[in-house]
Backbone and ligand atoms as CSV (ligand in chain L), in Angstrom:
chain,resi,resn,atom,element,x,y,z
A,1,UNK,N,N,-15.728,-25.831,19.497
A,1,UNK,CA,C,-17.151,-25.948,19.233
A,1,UNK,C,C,-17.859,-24.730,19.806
A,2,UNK,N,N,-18.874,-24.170,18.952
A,2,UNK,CA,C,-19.607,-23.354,19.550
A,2,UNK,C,C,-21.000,-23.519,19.671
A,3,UNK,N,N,-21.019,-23.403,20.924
A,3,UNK,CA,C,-22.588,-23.756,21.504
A,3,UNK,C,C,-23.094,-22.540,21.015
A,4,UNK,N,N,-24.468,-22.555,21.061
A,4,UNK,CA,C,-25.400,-21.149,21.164
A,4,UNK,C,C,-26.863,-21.193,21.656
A,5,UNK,N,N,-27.122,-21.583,23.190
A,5,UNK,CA,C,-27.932,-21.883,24.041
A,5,UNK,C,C,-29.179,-21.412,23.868
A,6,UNK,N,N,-28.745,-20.229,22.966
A,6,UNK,CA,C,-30.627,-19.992,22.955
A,6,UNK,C,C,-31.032,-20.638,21.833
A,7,UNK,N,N,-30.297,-21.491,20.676
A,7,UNK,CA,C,-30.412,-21.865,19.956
A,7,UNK,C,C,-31.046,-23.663,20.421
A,8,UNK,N,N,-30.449,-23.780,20.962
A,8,UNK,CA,C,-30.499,-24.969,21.701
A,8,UNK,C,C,-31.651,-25.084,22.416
A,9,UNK,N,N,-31.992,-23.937,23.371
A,9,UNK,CA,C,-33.493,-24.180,23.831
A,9,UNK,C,C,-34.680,-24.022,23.172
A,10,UNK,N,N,-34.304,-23.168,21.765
A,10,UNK,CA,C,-34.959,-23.410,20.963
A,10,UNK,C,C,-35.089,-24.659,20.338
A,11,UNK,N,N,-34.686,-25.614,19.888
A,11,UNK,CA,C,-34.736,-26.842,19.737
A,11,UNK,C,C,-35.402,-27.472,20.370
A,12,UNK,N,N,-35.086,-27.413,21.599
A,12,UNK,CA,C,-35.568,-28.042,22.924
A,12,UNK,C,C,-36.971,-28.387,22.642
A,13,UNK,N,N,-37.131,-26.718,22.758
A,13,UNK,CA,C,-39.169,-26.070,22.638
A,13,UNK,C,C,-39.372,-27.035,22.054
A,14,UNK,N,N,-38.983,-26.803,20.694
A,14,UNK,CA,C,-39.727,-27.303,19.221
A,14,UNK,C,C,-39.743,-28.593,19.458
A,15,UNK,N,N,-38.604,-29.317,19.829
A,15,UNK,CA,C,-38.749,-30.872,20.049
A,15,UNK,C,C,-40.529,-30.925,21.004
A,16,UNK,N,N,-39.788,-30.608,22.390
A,16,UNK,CA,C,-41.242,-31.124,23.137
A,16,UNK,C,C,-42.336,-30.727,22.890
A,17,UNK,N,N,-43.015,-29.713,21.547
A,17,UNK,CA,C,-43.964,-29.635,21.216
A,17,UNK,C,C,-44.200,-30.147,19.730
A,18,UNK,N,N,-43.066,-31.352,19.887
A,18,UNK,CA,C,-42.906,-32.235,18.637
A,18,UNK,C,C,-43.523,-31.607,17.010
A,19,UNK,N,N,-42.499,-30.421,17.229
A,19,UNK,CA,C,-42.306,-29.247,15.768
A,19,UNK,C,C,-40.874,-29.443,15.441
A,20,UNK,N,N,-41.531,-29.114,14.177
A,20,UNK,CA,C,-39.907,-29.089,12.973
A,20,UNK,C,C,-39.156,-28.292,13.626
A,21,UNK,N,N,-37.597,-28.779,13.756
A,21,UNK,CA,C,-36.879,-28.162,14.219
A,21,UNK,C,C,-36.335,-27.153,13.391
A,22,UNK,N,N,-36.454,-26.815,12.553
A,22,UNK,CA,C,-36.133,-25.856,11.575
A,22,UNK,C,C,-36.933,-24.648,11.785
A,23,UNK,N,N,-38.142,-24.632,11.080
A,23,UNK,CA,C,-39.033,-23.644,11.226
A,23,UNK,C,C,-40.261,-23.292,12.553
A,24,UNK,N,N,-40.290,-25.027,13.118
A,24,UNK,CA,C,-40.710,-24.741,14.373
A,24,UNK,C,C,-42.339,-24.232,14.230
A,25,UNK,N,N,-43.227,-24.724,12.995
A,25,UNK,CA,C,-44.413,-24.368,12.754
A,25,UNK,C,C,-45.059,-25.562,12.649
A,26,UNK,N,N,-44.830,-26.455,11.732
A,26,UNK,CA,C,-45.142,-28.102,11.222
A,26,UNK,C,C,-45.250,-28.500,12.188
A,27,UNK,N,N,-45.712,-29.918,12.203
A,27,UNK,CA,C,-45.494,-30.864,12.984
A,27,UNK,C,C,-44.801,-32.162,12.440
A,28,UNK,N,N,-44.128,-32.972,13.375
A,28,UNK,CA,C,-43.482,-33.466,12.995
A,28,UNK,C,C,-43.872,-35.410,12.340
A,29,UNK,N,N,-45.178,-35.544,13.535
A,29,UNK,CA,C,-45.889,-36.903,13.399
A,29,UNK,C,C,-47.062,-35.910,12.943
A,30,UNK,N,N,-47.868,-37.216,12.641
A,30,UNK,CA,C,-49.625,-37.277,11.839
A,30,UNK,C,C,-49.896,-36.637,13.049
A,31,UNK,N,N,-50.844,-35.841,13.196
A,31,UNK,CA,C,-51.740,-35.683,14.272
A,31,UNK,C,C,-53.113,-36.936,15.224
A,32,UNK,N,N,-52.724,-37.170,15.998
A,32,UNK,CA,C,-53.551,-38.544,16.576
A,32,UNK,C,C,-55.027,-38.656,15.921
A,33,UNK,N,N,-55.529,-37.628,15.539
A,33,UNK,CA,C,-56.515,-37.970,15.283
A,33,UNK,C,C,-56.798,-38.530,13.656
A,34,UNK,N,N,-56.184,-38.553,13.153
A,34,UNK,CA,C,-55.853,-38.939,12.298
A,34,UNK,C,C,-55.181,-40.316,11.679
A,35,UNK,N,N,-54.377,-40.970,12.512
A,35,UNK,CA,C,-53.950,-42.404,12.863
A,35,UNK,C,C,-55.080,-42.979,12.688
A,36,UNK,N,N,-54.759,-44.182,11.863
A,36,UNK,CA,C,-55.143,-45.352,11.107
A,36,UNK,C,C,-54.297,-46.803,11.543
A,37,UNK,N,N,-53.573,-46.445,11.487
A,37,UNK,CA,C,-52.756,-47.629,12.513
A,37,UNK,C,C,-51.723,-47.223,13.382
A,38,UNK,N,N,-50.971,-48.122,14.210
A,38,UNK,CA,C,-49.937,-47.993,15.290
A,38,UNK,C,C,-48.466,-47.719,14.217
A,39,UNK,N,N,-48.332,-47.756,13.413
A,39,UNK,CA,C,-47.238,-47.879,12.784
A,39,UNK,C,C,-47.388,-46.060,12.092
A,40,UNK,N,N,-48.343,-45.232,12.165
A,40,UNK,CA,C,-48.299,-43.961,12.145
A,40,UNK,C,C,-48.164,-43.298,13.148
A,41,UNK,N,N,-48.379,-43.439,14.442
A,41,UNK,CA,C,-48.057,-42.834,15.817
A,41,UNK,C,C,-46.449,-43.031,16.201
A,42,UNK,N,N,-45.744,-43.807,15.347
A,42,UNK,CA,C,-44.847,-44.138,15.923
A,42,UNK,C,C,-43.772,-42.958,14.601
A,43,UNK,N,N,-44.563,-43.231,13.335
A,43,UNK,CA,C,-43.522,-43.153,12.398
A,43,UNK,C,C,-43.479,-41.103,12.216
A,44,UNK,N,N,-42.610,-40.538,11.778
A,44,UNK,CA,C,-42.445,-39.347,10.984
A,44,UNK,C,C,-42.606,-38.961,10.082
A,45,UNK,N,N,-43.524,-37.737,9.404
A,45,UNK,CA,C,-43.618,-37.806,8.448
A,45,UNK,C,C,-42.848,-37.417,7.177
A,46,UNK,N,N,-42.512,-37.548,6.274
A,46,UNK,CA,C,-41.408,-37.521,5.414
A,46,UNK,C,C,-40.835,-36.112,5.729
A,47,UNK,N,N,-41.363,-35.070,5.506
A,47,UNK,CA,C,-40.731,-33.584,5.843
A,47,UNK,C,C,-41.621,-32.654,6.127
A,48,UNK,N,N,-41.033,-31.446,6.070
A,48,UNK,CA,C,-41.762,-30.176,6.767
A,48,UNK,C,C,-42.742,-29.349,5.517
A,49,UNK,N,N,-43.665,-30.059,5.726
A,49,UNK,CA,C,-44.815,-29.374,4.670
A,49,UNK,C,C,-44.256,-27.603,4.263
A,50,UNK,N,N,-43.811,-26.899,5.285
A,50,UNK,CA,C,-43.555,-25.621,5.185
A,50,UNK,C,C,-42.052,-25.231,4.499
A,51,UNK,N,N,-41.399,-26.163,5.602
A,51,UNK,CA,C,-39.678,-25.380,5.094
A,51,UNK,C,C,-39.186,-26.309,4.012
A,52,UNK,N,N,-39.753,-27.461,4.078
A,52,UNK,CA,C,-39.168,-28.833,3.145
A,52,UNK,C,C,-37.736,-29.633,4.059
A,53,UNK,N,N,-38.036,-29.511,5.295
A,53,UNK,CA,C,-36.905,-30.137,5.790
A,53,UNK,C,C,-37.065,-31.474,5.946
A,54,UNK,N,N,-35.953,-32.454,5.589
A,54,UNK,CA,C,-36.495,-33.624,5.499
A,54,UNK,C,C,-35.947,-34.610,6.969
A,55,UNK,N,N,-37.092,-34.934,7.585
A,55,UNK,CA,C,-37.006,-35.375,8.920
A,55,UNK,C,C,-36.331,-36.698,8.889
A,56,UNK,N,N,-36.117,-37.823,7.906
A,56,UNK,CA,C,-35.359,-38.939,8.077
A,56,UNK,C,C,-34.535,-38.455,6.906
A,57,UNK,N,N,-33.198,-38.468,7.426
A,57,UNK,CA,C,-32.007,-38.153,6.546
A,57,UNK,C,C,-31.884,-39.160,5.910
A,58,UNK,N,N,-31.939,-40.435,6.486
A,58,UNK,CA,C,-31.467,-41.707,5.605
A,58,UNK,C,C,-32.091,-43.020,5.775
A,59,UNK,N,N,-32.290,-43.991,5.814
A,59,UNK,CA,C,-32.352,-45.227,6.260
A,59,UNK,C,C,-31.884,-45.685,7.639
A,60,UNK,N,N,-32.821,-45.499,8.670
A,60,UNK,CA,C,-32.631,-46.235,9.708
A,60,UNK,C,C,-31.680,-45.193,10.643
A,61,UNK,N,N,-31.983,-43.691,10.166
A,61,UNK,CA,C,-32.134,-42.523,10.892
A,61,UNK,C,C,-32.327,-42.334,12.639
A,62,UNK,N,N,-33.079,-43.087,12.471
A,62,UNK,CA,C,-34.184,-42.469,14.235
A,62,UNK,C,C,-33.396,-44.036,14.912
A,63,UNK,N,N,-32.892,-45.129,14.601
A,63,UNK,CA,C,-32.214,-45.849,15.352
A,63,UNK,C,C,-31.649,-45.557,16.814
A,64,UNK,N,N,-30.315,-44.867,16.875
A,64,UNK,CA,C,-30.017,-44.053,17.593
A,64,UNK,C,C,-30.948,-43.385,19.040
A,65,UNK,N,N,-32.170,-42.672,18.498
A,65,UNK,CA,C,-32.814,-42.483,18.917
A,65,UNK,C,C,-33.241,-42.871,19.680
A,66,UNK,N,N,-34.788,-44.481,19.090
A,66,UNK,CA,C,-35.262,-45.717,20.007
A,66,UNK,C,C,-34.067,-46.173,21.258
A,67,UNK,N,N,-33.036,-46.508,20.839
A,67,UNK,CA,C,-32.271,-47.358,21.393
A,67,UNK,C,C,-31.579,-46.490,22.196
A,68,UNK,N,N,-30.899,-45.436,22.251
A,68,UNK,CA,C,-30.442,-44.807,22.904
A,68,UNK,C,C,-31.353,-43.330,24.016
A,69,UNK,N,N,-32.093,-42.591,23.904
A,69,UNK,CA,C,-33.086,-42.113,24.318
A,69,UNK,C,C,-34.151,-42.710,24.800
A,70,UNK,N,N,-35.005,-43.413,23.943
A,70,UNK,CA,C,-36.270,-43.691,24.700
A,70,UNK,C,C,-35.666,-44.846,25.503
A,71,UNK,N,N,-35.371,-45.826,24.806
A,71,UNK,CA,C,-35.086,-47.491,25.869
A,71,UNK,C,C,-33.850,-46.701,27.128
A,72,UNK,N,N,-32.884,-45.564,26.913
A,72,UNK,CA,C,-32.172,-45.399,27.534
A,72,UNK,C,C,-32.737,-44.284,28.809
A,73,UNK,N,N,-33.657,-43.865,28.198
A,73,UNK,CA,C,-34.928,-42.983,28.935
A,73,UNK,C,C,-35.858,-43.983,30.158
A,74,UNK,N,N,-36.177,-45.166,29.377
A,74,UNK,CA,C,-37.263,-46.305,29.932
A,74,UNK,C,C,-35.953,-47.053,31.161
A,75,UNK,N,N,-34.648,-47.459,31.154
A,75,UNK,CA,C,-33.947,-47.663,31.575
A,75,UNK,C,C,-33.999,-46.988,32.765
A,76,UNK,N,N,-33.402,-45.833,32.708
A,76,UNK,CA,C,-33.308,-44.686,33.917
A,76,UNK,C,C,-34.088,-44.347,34.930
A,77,UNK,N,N,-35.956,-44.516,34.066
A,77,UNK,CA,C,-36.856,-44.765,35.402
A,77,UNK,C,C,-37.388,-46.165,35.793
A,78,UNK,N,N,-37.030,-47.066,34.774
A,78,UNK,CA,C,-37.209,-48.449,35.592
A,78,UNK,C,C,-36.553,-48.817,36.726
A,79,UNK,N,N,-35.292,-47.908,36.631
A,79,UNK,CA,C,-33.393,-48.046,37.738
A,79,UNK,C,C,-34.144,-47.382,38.945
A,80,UNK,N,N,-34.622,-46.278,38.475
A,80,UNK,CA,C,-35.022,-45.042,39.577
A,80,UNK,C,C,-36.304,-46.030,40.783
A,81,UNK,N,N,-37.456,-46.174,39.718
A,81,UNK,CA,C,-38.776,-46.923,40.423
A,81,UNK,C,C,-38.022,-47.655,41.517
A,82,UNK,N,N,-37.421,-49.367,40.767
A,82,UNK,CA,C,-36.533,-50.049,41.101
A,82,UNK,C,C,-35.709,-49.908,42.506
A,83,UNK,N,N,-34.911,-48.564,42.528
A,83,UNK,CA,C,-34.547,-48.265,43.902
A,83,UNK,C,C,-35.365,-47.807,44.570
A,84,UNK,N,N,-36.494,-46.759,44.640
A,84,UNK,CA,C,-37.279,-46.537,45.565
A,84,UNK,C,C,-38.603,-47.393,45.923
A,85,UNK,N,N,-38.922,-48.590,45.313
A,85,UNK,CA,C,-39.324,-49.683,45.539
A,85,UNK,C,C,-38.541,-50.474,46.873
A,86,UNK,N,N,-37.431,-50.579,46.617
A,86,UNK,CA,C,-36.655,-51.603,47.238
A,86,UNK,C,C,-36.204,-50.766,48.410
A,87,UNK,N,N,-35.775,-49.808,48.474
A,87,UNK,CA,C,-35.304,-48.931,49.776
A,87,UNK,C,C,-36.603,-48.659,50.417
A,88,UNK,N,N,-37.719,-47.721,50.421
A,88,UNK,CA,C,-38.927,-47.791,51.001
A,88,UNK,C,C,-40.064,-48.651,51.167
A,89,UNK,N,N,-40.108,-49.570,50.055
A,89,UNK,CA,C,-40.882,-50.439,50.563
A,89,UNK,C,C,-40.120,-52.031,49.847
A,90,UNK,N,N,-41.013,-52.719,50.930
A,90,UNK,CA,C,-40.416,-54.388,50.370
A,90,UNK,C,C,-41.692,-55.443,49.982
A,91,UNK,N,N,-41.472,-55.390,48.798
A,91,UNK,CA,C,-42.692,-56.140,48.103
A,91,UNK,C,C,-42.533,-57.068,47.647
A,92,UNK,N,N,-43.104,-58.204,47.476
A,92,UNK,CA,C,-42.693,-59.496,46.703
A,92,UNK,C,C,-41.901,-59.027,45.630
A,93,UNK,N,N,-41.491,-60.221,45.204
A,93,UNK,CA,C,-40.857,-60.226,43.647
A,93,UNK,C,C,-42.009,-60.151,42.423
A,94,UNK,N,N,-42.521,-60.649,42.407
A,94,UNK,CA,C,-43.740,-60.794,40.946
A,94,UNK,C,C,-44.000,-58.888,41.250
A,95,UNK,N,N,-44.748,-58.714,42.367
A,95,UNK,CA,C,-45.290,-57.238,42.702
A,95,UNK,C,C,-44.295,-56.194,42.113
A,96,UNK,N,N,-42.418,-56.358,42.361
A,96,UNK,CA,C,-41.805,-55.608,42.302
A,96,UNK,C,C,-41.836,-55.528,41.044
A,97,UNK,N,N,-41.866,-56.534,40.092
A,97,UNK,CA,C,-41.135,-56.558,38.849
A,97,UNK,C,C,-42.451,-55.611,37.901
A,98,UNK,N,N,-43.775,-56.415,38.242
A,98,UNK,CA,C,-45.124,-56.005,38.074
A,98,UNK,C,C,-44.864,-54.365,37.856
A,99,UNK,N,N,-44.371,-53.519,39.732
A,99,UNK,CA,C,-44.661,-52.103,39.533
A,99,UNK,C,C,-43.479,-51.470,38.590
A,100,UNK,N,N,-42.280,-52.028,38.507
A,100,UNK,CA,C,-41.301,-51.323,37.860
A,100,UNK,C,C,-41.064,-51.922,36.006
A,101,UNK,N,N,-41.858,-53.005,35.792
A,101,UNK,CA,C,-41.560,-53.185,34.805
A,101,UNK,C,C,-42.906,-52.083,33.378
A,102,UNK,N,N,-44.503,-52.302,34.264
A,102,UNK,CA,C,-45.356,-51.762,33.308
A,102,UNK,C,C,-45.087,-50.641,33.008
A,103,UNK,N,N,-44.768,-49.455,34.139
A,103,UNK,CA,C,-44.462,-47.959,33.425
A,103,UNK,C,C,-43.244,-47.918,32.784
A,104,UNK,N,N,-42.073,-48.605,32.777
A,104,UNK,CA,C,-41.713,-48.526,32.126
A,104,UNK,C,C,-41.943,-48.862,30.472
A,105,UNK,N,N,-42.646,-49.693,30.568
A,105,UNK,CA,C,-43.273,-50.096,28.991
A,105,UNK,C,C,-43.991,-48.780,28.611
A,106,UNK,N,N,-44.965,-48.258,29.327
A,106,UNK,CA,C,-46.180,-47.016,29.018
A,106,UNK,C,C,-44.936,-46.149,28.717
A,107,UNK,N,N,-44.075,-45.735,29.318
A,107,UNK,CA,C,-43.043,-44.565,29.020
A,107,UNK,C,C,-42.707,-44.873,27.975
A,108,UNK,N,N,-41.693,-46.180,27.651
A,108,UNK,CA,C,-41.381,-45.780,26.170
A,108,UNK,C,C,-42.242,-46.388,24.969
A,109,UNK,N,N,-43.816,-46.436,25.836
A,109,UNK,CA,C,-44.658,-46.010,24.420
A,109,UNK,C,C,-45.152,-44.889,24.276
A,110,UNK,N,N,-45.533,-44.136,25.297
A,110,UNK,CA,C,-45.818,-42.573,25.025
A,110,UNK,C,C,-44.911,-41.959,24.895
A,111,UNK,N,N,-43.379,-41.967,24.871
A,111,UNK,CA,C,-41.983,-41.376,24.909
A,111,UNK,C,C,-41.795,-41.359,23.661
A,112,UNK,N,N,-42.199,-42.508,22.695
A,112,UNK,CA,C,-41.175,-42.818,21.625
A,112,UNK,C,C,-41.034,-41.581,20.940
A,113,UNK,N,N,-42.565,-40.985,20.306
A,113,UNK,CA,C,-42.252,-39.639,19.444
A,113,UNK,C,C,-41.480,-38.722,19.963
A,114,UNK,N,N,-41.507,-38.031,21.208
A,114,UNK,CA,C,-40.548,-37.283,21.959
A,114,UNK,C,C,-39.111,-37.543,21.663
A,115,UNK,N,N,-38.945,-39.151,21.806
A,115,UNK,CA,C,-37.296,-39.409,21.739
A,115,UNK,C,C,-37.191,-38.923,20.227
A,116,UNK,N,N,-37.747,-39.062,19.352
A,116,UNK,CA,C,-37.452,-38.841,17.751
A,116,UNK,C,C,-37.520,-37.555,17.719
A,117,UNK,N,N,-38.123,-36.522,17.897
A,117,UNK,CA,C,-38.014,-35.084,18.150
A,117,UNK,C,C,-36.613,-35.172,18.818
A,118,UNK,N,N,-36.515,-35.568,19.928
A,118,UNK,CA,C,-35.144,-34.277,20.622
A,118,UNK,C,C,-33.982,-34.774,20.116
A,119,UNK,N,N,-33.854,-36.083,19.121
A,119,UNK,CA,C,-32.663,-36.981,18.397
A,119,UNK,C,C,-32.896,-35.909,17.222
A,120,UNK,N,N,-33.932,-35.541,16.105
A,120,UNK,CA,C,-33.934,-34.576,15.579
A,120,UNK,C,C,-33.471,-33.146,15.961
A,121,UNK,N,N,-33.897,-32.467,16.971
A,121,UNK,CA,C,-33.505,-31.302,17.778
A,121,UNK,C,C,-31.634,-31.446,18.049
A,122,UNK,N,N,-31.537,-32.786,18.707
A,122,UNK,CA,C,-29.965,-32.220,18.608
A,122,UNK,C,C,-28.974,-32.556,17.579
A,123,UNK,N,N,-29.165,-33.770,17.129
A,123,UNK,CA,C,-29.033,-33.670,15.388
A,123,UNK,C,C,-29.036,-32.342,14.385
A,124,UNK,N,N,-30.109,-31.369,14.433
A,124,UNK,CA,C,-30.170,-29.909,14.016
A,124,UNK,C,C,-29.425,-29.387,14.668
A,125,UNK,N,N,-29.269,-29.499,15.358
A,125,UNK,CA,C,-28.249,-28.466,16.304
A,125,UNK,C,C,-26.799,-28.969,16.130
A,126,UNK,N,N,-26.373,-29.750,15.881
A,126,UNK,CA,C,-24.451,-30.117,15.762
A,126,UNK,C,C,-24.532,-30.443,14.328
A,127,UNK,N,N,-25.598,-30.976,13.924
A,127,UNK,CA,C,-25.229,-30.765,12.313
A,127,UNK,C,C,-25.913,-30.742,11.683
A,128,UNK,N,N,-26.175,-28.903,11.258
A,128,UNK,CA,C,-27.466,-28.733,10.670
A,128,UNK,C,C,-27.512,-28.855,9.349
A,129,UNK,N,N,-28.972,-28.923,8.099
A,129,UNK,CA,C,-28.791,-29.100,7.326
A,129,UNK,C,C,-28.560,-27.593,6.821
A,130,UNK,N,N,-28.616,-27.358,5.723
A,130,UNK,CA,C,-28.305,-25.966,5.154
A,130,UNK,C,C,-29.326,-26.117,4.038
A,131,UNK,N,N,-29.733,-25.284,3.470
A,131,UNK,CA,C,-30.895,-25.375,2.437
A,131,UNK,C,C,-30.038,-25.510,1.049
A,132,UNK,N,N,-30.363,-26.023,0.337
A,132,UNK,CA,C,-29.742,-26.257,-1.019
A,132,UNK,C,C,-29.323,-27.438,-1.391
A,133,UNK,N,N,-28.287,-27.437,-2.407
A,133,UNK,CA,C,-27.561,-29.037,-2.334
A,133,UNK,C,C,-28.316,-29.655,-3.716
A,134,UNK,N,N,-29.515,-28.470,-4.489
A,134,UNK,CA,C,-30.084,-29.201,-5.466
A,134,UNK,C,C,-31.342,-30.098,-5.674
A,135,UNK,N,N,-32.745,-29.689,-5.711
A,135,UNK,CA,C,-33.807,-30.466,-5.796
A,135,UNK,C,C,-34.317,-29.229,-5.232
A,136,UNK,N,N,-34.129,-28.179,-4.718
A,136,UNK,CA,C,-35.104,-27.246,-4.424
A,136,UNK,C,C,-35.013,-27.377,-2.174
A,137,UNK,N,N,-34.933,-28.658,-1.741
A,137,UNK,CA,C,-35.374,-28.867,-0.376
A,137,UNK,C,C,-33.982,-28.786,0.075
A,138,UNK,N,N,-34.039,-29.289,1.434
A,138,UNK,CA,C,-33.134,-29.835,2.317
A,138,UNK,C,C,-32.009,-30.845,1.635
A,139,UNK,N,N,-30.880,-30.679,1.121
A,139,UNK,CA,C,-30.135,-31.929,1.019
A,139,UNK,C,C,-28.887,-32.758,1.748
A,140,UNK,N,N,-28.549,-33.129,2.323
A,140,UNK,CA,C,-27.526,-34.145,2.563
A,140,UNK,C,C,-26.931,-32.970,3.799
A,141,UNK,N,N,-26.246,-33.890,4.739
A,141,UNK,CA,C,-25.145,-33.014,5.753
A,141,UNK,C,C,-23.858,-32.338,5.041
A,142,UNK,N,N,-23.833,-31.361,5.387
A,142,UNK,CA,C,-23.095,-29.827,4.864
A,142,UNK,C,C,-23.031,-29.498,3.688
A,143,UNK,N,N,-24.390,-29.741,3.480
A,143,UNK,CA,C,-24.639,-28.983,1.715
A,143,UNK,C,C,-24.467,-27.886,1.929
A,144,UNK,N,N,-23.292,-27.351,1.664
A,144,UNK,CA,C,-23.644,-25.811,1.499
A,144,UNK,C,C,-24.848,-25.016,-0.288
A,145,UNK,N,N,-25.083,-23.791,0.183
A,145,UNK,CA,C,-25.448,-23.649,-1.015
A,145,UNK,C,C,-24.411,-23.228,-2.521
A,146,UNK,N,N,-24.190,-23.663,-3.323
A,146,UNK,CA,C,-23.800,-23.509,-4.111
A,146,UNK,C,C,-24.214,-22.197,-5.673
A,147,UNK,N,N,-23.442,-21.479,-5.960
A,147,UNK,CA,C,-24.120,-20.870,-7.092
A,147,UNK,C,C,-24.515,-21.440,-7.593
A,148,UNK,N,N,-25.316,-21.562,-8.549
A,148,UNK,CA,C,-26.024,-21.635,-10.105
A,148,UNK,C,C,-25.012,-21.419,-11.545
A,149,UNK,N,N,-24.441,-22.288,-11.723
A,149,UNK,CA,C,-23.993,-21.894,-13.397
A,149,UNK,C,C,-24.619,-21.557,-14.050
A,150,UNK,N,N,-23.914,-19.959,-14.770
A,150,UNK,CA,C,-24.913,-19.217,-16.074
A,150,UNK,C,C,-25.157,-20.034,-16.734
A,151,UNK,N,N,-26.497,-19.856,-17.666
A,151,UNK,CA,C,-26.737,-20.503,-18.264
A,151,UNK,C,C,-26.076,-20.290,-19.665
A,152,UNK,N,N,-26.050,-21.068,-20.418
A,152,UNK,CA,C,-25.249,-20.970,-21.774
A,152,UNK,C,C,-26.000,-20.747,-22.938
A,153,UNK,N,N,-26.512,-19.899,-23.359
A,153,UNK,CA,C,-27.108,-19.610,-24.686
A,153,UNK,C,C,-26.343,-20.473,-25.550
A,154,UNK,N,N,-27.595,-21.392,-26.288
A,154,UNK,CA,C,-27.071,-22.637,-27.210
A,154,UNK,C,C,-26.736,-21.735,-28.245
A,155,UNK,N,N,-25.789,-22.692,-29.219
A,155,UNK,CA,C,-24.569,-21.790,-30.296
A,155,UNK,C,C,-25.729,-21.978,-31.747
A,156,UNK,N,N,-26.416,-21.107,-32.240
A,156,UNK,CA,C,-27.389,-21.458,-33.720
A,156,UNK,C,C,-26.224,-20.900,-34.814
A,157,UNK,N,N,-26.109,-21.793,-35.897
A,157,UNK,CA,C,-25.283,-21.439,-36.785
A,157,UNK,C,C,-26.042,-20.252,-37.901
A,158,UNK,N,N,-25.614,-19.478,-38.594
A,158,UNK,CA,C,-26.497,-18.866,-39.129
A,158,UNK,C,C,-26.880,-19.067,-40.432
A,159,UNK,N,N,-28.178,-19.018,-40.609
A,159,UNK,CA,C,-28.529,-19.347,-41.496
A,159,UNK,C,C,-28.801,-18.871,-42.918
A,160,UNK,N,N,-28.162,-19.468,-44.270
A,160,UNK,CA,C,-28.497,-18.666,-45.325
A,160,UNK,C,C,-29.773,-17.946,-45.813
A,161,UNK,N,N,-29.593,-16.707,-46.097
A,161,UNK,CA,C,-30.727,-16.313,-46.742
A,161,UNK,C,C,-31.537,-16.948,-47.793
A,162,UNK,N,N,-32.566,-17.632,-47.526
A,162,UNK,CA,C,-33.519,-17.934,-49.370
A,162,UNK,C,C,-33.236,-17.362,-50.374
A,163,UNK,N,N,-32.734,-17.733,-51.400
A,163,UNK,CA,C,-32.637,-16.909,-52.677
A,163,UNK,C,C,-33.918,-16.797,-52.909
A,164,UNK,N,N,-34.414,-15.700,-53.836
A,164,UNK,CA,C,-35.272,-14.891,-53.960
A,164,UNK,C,C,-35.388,-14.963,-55.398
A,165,UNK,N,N,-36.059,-15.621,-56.358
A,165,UNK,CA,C,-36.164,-15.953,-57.600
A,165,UNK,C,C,-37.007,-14.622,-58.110
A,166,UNK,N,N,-36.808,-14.004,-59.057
A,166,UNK,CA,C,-37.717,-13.392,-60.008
A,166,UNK,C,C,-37.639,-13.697,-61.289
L,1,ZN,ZN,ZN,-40.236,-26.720,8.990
């Protein structure tokens, strides 16, 4: 496998300033001000207005993501709080659960878009798309590009001359 780190922190960037990992200009969610409901802050938008990269490859894409990143993200500092709660200070139970359970909720609601960026970011990075594949955009994992078959000038039979009456 070959890494290529500056490639990678490029990703990185683009993720945490939740840009297309491709061209790194777009954005990747609606802009907040713009949200109409909770189900647009959360969601992606189909592709990259600029490069045409298409941000959900498939059905149930960003899975991975939620479940593994953000909840696995929300996990790590609920664990973290959790121990330095309990080693420095000793607080009831309701109190403990109270301080370590709410930020974790706020994290992986302000996290979620982040986790979908850097699941995109390293997704681009181990398996990128390639441009082509047919429709003009982004298609399928390892589309390469393919030539173009000449085109075939259709076969016209030829046609008799009009006789010419005088
Ligand atoms: Zn783009």
């Amino acid at each position: 496998m070959n890494l290529d780190f500056r490639r990678a922190l490029q990703y990185f960037l683009r993720a945490c300033l939740l840009k297309c990992p491709e061209c790194g200009t777009k954005p990747i969610f609606m802009p907040i001000y713009r949200i109409r409901r909770l189900r647009d802050y959360f969601t992606p938008l189909d592709g990259c207005p600029r490069c045409g990269y298409a941000y959900e490859r498939e059905l149930g894409y960003f899975l991975l993501s939620i479940w593994a990143i953000n909840y696995g993200g929300g996990s790590v500092l609920g664990i973290a709080i959790y121990c330095y709660l309990e080693y420095f200070h000793h607080l009831s139970l309701p109190l403990l659960l109270f301080c370590v359970i709410s930020p974790v909720v706020l994290f992986n609601f302000f996290f979620a878009r982040h986790s979908k960026a850097f699941f995109l970011a390293l997704d681009h990075y181990f398996d990128p798309h390639i441009k082509g594949g047919g429709g003009g955009g982004y298609g399928g994992s390892h589309t390469k590009e393919q030539p173009a078959p000449a085109p075939v000038a259709p076969q016209v039979a030829p046609t008799p001359e009009p006789a010419v009456l005088v």
